[in-house]
C-alpha positions as CSV (number, residue, x, y, z in Angstrom):
1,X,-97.7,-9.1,-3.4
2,X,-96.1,-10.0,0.0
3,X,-96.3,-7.3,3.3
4,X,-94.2,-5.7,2.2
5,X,-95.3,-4.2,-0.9
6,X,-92.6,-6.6,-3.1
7,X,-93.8,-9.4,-5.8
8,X,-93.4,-12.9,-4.8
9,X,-91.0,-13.4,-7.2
10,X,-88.4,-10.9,-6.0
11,X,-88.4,-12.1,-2.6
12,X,-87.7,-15.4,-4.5
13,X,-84.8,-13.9,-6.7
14,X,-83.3,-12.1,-4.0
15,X,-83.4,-14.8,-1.7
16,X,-81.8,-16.8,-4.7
17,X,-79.0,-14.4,-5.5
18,X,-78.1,-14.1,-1.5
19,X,-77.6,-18.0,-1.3
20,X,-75.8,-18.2,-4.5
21,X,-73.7,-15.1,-2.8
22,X,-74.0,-12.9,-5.8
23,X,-75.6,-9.5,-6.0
24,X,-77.3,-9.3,-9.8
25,X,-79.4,-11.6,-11.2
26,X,-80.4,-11.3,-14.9
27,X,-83.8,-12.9,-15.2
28,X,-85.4,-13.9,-19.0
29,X,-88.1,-16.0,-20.1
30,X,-87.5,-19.3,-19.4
31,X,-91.0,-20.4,-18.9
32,X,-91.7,-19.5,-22.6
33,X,-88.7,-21.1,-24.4
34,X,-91.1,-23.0,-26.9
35,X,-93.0,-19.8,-27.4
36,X,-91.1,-19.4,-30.6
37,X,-92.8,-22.9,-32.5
38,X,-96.4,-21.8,-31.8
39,X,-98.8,-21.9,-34.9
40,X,-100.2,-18.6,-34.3
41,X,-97.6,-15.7,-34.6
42,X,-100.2,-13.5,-32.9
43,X,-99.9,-15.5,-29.7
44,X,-96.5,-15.4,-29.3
45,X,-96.9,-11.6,-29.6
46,X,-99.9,-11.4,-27.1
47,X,-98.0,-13.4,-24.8
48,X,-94.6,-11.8,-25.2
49,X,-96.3,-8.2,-24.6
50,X,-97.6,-9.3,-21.6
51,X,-94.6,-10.9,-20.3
52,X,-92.5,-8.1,-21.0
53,X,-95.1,-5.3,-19.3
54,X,-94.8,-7.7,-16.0
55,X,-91.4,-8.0,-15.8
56,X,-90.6,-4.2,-16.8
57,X,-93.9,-2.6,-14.4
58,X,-94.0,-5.8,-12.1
59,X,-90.3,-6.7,-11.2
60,X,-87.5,-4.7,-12.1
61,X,-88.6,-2.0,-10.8
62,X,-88.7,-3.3,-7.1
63,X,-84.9,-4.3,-6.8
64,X,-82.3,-3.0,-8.4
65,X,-80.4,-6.2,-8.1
66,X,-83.1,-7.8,-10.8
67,X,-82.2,-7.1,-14.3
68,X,-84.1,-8.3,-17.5
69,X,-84.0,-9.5,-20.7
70,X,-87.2,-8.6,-22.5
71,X,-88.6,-11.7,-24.6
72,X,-88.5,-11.0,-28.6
73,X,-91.4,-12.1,-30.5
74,X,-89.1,-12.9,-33.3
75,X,-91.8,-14.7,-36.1
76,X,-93.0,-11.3,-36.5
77,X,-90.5,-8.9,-37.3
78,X,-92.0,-5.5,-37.0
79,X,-93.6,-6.9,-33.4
80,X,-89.9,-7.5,-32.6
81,X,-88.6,-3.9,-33.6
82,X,-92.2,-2.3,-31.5
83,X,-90.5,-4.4,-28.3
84,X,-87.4,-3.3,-28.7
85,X,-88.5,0.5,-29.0
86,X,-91.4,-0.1,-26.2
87,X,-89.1,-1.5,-23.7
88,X,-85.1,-0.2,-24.1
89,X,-84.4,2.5,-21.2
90,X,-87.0,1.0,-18.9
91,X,-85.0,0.4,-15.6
92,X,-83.1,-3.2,-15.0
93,X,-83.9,-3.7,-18.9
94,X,-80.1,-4.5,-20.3
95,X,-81.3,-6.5,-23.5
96,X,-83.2,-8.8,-25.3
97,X,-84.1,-12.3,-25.6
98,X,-84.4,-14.7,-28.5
99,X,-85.3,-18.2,-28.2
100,X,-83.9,-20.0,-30.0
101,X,-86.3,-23.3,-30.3
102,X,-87.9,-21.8,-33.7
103,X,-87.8,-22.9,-37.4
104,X,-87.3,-19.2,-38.4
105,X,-83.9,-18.3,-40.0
106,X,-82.1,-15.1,-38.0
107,X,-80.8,-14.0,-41.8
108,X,-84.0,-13.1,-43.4
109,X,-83.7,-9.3,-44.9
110,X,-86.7,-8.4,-43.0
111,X,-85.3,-8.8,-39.5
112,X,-82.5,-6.3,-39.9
113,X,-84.5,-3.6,-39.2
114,X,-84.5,-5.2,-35.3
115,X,-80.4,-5.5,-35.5
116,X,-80.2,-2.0,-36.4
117,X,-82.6,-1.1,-33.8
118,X,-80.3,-3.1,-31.2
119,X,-77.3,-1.6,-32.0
120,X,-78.5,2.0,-32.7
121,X,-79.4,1.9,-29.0
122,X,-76.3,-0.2,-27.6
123,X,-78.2,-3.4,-26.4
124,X,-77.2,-7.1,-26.4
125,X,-79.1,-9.5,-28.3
126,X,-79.6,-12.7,-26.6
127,X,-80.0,-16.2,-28.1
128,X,-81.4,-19.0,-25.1
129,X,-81.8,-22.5,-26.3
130,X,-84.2,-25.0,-24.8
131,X,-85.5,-28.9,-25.3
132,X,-87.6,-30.0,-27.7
133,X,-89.0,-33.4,-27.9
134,X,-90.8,-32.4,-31.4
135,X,-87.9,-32.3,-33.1
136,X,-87.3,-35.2,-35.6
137,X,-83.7,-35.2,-35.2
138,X,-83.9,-35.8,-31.7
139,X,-86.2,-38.0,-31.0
140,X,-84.6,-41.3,-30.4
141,X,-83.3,-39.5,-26.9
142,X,-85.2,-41.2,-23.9
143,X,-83.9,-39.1,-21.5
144,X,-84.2,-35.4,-20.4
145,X,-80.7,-35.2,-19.8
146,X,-79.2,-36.1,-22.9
147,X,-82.4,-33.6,-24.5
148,X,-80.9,-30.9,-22.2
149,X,-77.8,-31.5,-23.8
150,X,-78.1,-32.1,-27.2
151,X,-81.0,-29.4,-28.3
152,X,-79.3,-26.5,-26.1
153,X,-76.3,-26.4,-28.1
154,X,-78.1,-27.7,-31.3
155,X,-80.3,-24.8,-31.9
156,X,-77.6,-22.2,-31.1
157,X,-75.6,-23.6,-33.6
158,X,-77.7,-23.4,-36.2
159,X,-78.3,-19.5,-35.3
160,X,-74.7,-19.1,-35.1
161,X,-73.7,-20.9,-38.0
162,X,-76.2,-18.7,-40.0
């Protein structure tokens, strides 16, 4: 917390946003863009939770020029519905996030529950893409610029072509 009362980081967003001369910012959960290819579904649930509590009790709720898109722990379906439910109608919550680095299908039967959630309460559904050396279809890239711009697109496709 700064003197003020205000996290670091929206001192840091604000300051952002004024530079960039724009008034919202809608922040997501970049730092966890590989969350989705962890081993353990439990972690990624655990660490999604306590991402989302931050950012919805931390953040928002000290600028209302911060929006957020809660992070979906999408391996486990019925953890995904629980988020949506927990944290819709929170203030400076307009959606949710999936990222998209993960080997699970977005067509499987058992996450429609979560779409119907969604759109039973009017929110967007967000696919964000990231790199991913791991990948065996990428890795004869040797730079992080082509990685950027190969695997961003790449594994949006995929969910879009499904």
């Amino acid at each position: 917390m700064e003197a003020d009362g205000k996290h670091k980081v929206v001192h840091l967003v604000t300051r952002a946003i004024d530079s960039m001369g724009i008034h919202t910012q809608v922040v997501f959960p970049s730092p966890m863009l590989l969350l989705g290819m962890h081993p353990q579904i439990e972690v990624e649930v655990a660490l999604s939770n306590a991402f989302n509590r931050w950012l919805s009790e931390t953040v928002l709720p000290q600028s209302d020029r911060i929006k957020g898109l809660m992070y979906l722990p999408f391996n486990d379906p019925a953890a995904s519905v629980e988020t949506v439910k927990r944290f819709a109608g929170r203030p400076g919550v307009i959606g949710f996030t999936v990222t998209s680095i993960r080997n699970r299908p977005v067509w499987y039967n058992d996450s429609m529950p979560l779409y119907r959630e969604l759109e039973e309460r009017g929110m967007p559904l967000v696919f964000h893409a990231g790199y991913y050396w791991n990948d065996p279809s990428v890795q004869q890239l040797n730079r992080f610029m082509s990685m950027h711009a190969i695997t961003f697109v790449h594994y949006n496709l995929i969910h879009l072509t499904n």
